[in-house]
N, C-alpha and C positions, 0 to 999 in steps of 0.2 A: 893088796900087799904082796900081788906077786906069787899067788899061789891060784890063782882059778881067775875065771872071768865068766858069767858076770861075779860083781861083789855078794858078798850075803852079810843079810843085817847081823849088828855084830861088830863087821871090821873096821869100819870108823873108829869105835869104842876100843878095837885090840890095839889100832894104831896109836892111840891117843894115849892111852895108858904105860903104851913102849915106848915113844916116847920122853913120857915123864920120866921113866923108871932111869932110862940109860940116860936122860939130861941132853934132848937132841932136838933141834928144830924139828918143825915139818912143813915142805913148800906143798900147800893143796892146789894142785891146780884146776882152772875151772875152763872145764871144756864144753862149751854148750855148740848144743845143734844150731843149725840158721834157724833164724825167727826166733829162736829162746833166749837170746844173748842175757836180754835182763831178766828176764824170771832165772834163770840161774843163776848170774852172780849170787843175787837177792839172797836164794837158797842154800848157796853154798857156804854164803860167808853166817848165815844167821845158825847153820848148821854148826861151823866149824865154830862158831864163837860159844855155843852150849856147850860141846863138847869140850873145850880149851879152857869153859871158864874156870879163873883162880888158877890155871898152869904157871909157871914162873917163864916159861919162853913161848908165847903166843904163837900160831904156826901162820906164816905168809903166805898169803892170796897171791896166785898167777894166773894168769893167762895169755893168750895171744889177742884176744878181744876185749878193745878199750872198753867196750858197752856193758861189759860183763863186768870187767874191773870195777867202771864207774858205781856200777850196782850193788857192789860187793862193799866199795865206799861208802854206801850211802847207808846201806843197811846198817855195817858196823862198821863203823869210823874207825875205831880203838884198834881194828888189826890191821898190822903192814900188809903191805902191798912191794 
């Protein structure tokens, strides 16, 4: 969120919540290393859709990597892209 790197567990959770609160998208983007393409989509989107479940604005999957996209589809259909 723009305050440290790396993340600490936690700030999914503080995102998600702010979010709701202020009534605001959130673009997650998914950035994986080479060779991870599809283990992370997979991960990202199955993360992002716990976290978002029952939100009234679901937060949209990006990336620069089709492979990652596609996995992030497949896992959970229901969020944009």
């Amino acid at each position: 969120m723009g305050r440290r790197w790396p993340p600490e567990p936690g700030d999914m959770e503080e995102a998600e919540e702010l979010c709701r609160e202020l009534g605001l998208w959130a673009n997650v983007e998914i950035k994986p290393a080479q060779g991870y393409e599809r283990r992370t989509g997979d991960a990202v989107a199955r993360m992002a859709a716990e976290h978002w479940r029952g939100a009234p604005l679901q937060p949209v999957l990006s990336s620069f990597s089709p492979v990652a996209l596609l996995a992030a589809r497949q896992a959970e259909p229901q969020l944009p892209r």
